[in-house]
C-alpha positions as CSV (number, residue, x, y, z in Angstrom):
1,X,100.1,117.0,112.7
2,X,100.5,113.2,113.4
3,X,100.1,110.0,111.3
4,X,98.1,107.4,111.6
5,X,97.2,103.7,110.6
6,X,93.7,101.9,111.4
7,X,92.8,98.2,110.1
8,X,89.0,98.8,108.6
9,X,86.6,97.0,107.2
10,X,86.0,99.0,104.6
11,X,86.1,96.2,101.8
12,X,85.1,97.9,98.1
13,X,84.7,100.7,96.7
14,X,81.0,100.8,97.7
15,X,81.9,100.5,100.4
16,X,84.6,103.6,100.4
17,X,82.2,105.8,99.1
18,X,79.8,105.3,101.9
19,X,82.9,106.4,104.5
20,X,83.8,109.3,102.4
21,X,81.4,111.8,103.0
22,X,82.2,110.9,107.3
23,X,85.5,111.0,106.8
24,X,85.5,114.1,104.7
25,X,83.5,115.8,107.2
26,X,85.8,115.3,110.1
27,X,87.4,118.4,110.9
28,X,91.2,118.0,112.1
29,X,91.3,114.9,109.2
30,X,93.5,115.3,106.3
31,X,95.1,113.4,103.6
32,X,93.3,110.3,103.9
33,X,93.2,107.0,102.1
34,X,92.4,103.5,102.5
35,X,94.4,100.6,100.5
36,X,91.8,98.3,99.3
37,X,94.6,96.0,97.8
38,X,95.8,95.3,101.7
39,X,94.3,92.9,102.9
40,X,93.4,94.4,106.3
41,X,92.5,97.6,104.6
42,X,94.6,100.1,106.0
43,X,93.8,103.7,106.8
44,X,96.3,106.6,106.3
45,X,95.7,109.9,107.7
46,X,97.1,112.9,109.3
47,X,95.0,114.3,111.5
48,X,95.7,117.3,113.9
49,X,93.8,118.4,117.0
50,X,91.8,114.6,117.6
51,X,92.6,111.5,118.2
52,X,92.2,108.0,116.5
53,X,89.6,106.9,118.5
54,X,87.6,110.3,116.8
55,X,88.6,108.9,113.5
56,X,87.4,105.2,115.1
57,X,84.2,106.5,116.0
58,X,83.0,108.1,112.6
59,X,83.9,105.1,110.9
60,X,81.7,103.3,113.1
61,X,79.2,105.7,112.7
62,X,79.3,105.1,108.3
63,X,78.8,101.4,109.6
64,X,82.2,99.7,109.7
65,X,84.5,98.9,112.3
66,X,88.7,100.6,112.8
67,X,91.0,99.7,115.0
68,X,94.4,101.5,115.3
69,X,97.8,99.8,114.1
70,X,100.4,99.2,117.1
């Protein structure tokens, strides 16, 4: 299991709803959230058998952009 951090565009909680059903569909994904109070939006998640980049790509795929946290 590893943690991670991604700066989204995710922006309201329209707009959260939208990513949820992606996100909640992404096996290897687990205890998610996204802080809408933080200004860049942040992403926390444990994932476990993919990468960022698969977490990256489904948010693209709801139509917003992610980029990981150095």
């Amino acid at each position: 299991m590893e943690s991670i951090r991604l700066k989204t565009t995710v922006k309201c909680n329209g707009c959260l709803a939208t990513v949820t059903p992606f996100l909640n569909g992404l096996a290897g994904l687990t205890n998610w959230s996204i802080d809408l109070n933080d200004q860049q939006r942040i992403l926390t998640a444990e994932i476990s058998g993919i990468s960022a980049e698969d977490v990256i790509a489904v948010i693209r795929k709801a139509g917003f952009n992610a980029e990981k946290i150095i």
